[in-house]
C-alpha positions as a Python dict, from the first residue, in 0.01 Angstrom:
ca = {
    (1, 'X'): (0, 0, 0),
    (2, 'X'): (115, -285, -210),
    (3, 'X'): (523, -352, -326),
    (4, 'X'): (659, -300, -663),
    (5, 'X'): (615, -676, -702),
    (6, 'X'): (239, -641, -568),
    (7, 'X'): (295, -833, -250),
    (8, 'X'): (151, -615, 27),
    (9, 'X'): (329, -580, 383),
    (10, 'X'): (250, -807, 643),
    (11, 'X'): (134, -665, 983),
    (12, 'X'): (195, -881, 1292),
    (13, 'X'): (-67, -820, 1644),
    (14, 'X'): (94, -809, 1985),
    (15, 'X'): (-134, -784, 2238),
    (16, 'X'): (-71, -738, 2586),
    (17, 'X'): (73, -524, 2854),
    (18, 'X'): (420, -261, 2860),
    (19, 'X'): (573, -150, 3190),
    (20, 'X'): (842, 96, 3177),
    (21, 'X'): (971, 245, 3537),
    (22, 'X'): (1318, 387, 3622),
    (23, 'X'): (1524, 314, 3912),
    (24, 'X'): (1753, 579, 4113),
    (25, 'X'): (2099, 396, 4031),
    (26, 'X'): (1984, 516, 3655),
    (27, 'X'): (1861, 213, 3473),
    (28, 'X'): (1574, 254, 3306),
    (29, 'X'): (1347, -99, 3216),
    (30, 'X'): (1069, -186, 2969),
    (31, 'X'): (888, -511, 3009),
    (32, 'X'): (645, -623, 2749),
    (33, 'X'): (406, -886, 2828),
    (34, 'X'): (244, -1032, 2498),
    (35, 'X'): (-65, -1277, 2599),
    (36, 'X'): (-81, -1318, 2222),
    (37, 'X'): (150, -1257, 1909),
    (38, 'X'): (237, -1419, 1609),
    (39, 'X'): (547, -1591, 1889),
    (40, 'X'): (255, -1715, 2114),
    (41, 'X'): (262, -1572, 2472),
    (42, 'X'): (592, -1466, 2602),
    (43, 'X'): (752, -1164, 2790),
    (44, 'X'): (1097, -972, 2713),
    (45, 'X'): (1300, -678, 2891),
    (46, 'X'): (1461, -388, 2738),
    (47, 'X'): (1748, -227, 2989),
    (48, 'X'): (1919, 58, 2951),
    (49, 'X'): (2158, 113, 3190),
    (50, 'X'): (2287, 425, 3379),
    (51, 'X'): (2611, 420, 3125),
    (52, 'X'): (2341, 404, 2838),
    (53, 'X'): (2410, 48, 2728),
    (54, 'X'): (2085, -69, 2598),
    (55, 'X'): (2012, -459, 2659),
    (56, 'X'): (1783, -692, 2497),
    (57, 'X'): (1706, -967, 2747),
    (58, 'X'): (1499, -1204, 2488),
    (59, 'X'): (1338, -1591, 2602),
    (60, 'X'): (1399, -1703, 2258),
    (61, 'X'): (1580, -1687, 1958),
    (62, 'X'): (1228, -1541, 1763),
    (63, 'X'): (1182, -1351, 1955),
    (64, 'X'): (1528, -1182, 2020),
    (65, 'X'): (1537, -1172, 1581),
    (66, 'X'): (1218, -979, 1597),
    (67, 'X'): (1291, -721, 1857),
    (68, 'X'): (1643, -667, 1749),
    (69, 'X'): (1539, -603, 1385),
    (70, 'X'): (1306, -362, 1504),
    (71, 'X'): (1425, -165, 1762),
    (72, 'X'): (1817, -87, 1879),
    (73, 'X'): (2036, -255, 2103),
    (74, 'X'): (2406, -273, 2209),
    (75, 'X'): (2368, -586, 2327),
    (76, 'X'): (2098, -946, 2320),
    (77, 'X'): (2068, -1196, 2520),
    (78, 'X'): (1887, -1497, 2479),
    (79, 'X'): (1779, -1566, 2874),
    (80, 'X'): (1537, -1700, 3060),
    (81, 'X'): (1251, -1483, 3094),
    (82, 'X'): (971, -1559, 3355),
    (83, 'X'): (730, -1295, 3452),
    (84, 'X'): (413, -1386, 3723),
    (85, 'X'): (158, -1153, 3768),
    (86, 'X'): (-24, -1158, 4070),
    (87, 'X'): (-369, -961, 3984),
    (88, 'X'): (-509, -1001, 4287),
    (89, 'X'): (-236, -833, 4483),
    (90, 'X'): (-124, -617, 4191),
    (91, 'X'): (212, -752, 4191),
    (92, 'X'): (457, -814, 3903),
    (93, 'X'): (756, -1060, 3973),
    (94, 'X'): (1027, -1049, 3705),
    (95, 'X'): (1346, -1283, 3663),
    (96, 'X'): (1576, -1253, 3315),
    (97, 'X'): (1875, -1353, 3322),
    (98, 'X'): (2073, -1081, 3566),
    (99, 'X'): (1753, -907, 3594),
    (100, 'X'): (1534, -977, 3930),
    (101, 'X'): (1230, -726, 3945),
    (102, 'X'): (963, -708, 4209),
    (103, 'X'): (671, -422, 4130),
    (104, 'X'): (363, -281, 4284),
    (105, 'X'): (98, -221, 4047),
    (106, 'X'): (-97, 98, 4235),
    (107, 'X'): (-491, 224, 4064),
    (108, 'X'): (-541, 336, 3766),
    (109, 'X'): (-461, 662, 3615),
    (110, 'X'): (-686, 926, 3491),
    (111, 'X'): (-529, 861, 3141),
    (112, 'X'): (-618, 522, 3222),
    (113, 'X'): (-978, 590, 3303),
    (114, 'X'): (-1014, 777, 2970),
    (115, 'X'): (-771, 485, 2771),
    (116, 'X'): (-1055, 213, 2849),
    (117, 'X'): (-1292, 363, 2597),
    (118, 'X'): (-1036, 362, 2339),
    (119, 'X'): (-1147, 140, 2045),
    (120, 'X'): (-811, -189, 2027),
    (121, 'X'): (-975, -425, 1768),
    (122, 'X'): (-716, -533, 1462),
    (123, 'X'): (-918, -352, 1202),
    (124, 'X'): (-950, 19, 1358),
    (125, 'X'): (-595, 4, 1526),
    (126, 'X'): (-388, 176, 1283),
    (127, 'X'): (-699, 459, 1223),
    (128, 'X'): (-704, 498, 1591),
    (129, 'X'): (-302, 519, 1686),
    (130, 'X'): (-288, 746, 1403),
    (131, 'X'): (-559, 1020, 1535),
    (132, 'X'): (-404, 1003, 1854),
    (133, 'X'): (-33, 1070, 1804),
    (134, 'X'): (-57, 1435, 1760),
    (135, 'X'): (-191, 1399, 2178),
    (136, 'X'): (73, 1163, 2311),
    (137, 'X'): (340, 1450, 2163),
    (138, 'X'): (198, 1674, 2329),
    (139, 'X'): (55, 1523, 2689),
    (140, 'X'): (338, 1261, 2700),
    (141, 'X'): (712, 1345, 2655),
    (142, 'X'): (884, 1119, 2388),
    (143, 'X'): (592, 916, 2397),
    (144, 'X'): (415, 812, 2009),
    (145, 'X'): (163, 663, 1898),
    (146, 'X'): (295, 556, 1498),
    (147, 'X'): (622, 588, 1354),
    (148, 'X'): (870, 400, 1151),
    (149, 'X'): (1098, 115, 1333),
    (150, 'X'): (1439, -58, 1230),
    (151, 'X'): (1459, -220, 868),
    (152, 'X'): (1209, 13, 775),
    (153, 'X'): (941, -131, 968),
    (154, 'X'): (631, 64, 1064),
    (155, 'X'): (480, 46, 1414),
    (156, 'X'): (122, 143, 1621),
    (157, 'X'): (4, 124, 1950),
    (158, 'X'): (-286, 137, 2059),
    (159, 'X'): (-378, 186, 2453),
    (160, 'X'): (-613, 40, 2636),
    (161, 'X'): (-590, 133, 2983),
    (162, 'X'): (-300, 244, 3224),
    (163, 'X'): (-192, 165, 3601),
    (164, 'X'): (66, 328, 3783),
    (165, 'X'): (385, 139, 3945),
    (166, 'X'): (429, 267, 4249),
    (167, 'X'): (739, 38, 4422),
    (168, 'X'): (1017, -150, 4252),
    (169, 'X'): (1222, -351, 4408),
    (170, 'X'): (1540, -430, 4161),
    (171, 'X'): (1869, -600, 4144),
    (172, 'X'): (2110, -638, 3823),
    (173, 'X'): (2328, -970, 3965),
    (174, 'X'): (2376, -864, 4317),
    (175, 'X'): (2406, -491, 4258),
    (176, 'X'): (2111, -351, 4377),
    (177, 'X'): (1949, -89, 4155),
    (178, 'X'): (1777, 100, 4455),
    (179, 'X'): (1375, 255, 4439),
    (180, 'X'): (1109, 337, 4150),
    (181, 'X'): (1213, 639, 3987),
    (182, 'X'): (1076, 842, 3646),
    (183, 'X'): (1221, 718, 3307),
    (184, 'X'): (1445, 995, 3269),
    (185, 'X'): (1622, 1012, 3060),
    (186, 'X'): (1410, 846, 2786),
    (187, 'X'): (1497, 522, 2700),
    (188, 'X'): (1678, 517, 2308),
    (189, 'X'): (1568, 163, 2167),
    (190, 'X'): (1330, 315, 1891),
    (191, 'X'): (1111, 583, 1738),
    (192, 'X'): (916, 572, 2061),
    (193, 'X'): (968, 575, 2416),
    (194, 'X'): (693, 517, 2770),
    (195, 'X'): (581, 763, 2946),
    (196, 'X'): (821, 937, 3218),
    (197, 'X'): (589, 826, 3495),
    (198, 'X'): (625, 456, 3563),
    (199, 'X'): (354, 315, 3462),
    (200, 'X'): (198, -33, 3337),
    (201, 'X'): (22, 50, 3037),
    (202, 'X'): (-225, -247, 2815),
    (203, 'X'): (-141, -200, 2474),
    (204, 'X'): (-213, -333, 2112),
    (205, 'X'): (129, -296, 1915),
    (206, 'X'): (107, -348, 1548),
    (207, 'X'): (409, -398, 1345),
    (208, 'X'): (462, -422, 960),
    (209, 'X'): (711, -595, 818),
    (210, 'X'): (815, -511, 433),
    (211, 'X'): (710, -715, 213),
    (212, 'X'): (907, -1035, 125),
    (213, 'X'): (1003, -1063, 458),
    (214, 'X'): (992, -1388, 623),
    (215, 'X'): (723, -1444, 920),
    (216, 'X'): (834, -1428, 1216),
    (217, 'X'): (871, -1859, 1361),
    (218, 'X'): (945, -1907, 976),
}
């Protein structure tokens, strides 16, 4: 579909990794973990917290203009953001800003075993995130596939495969945030939202931006 002026929307490719686990003080956290975008490589943290203040915690100005024009926040922050993943011993370590996260990445989930098979590449993306919506209503609660985003943006993901987290360790500042829990209730930053289960999940997220919008970096 092209605009009235005949300038058709302009989809970005994030690919990469989503983590979403809650802990038993009541935050609930999403980590992305882009090994390529139209921002190069980088990682970012969505909080909500057991009031139901919802955080952006963003490395870079980008990349804090992207997410907040696409999802909702109460609050960004432009922090530092490191995330090291240790594949061998299936280990996440997380710093951003107030945020220090340690997870445990356990084996793969018989979603996961089925998710591997799942066609990612650019051109079928949309086709496929489409088809399977009308499953991730129903087998996963809150969780979709497509939908519309902030500023009118329009969004797909596409999984590839799926690992469960099966320890956290967290602390907000000092305050420790205590054990893994379930993401309940759902985190509110958009049309979508991960599964209840934590869980690290690969992922192809495509996003369109309307058209006359300025790129991303530009």
């Amino acid at each position: 579909m092209t605009s009235p002026t005949g300038t058709a929307p302009q989809r970005l490719a994030f690919d990469g990794h989503i983590a979403g686990f809650g802990t038993t003080e009541g935050t609930r956290i999403v980590v992305g973990r882009w090994r390529t975008s139209p921002l190069g490589s980088f990682s970012d943290v969505m909080v909500e917290r057991a009031d139901g203040l919802r955080v952006l915690l963003a490395p870079r100005d980008d990349v804090a203009d992207l997410l907040a024009g696409t999802y909702v926040f109460d609050a960004v922050h432009v922090v530092p953001v490191g995330l090291r993943a240790d594949e061998g011993r299936r280990r996440w370590r997380l710093r951003a800003g107030p945020l220090t996260a340690d997870l445990s990445i356990g084996s793969r989930t018989r979603l996961g075993r089925l998710l591997v098979a799942v066609p990612r590449q650019h051109a079928v993306a949309t086709l496929v995130a489409t088809a399977a919506d009308p499953f991730a209503r129903l087998l996963l609660d809150g969780v979709r596939t497509r939908g519309t985003a902030g500023q009118g943006r329009r969004e797909w993901y596409v999984a590839g495969d799926q690992h469960a987290i099966t320890a956290v360790r967290a602390l907000w500042g000092s305050a420790d945030l205590g054990a893994v829990a379930p993401v309940v209730p759902a985190v509110r930053f958009g049309f979508s939202s991960v599964p209840a289960a934590p869980m690290v999940t690969r992922v192809r997220t495509i996003i369109e931006m309307s058209a006359g919008r300025t790129q991303p970096g530009h």
